[in-house]
C-alpha positions as CSV (number, residue, x, y, z in Angstrom):
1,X,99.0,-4.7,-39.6
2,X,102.4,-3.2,-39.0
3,X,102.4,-3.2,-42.7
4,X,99.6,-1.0,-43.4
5,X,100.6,1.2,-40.9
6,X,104.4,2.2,-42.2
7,X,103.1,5.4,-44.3
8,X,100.7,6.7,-41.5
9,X,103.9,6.2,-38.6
10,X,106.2,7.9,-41.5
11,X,104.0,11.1,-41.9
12,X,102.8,11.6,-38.0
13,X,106.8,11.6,-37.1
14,X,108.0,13.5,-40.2
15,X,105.1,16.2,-39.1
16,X,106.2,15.9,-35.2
17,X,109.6,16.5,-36.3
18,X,109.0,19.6,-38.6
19,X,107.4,20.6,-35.2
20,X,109.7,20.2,-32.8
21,X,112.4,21.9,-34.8
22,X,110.2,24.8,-35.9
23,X,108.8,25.5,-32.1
24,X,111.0,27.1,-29.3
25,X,111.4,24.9,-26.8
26,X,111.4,25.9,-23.1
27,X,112.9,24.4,-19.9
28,X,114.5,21.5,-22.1
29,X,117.3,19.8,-19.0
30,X,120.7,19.2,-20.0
31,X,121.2,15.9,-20.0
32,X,125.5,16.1,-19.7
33,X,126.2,14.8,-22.7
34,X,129.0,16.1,-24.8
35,X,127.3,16.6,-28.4
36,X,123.9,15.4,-26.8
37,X,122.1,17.7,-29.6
38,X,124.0,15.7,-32.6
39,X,122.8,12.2,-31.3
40,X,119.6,13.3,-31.1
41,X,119.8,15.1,-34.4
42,X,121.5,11.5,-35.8
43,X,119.1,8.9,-34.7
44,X,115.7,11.3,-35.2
45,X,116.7,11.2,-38.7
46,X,117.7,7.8,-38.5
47,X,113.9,6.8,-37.3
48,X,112.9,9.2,-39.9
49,X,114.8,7.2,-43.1
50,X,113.7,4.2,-41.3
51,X,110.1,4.8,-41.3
52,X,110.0,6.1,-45.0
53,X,112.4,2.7,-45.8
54,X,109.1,0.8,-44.6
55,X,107.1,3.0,-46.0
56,X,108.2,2.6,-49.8
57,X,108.7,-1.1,-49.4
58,X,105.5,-1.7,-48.1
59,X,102.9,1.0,-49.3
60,X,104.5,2.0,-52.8
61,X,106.2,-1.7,-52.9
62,X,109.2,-0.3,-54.5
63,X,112.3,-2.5,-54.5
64,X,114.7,-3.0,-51.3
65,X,117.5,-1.2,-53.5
66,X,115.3,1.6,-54.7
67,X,113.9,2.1,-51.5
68,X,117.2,2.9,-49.3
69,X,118.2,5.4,-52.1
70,X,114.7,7.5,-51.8
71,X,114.3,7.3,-47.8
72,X,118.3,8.8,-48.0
73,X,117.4,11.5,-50.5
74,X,114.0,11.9,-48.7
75,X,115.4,12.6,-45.2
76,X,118.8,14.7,-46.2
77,X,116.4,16.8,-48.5
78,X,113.7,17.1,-45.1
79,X,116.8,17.7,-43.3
80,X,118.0,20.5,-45.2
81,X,114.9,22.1,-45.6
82,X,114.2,21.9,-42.0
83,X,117.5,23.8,-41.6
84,X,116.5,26.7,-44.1
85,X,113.0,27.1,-42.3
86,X,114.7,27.8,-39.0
87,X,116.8,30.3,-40.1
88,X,113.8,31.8,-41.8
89,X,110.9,31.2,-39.3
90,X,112.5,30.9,-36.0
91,X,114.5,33.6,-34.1
């Protein structure tokens, strides 16, 4: 079941993510972490290269090997396009 979910979980939170980075947030709380904003940043993307892992292994059933290389390049190339939209589309 998990299985045939992996590409549908991989495009609803790469879309939620392009969301939340492209929309002005308001009222967010401080939570008191120093660097809060960078461990967020680090394990969103880390769910993000996770979910596309599963998703090539078990939807395109490309190889273990393959598959970490293309959710890496997948989620820095999201990630840097993500950066170039907000300095475009956001103020």
């Amino acid at each position: 079941m998990l299985k045939k979910l992996a590409l549908l979980a991989a495009i609803v939170y790469s879309s939620v993510l392009v969301y939340v980075s492209l929309v002005k947030l308001q009222n967010i709380p401080d939570i008191g972490v120093d660097y809060g904003d960078k461990i967020f940043h680090f394990l969103a993307y880390c769910m993000l290269t996770f979910l596309w892992f599963s998703a090539f292994i078990y939807n395109f059933e490309i190889k273990r090997n393959k598959a970490i290389i293309y959710s890496a390049i997948f989620s820095f190339t999201f990630g840097i396009i993500i950066e170039v939209l907000q300095h475009t589309m956001t103020s």
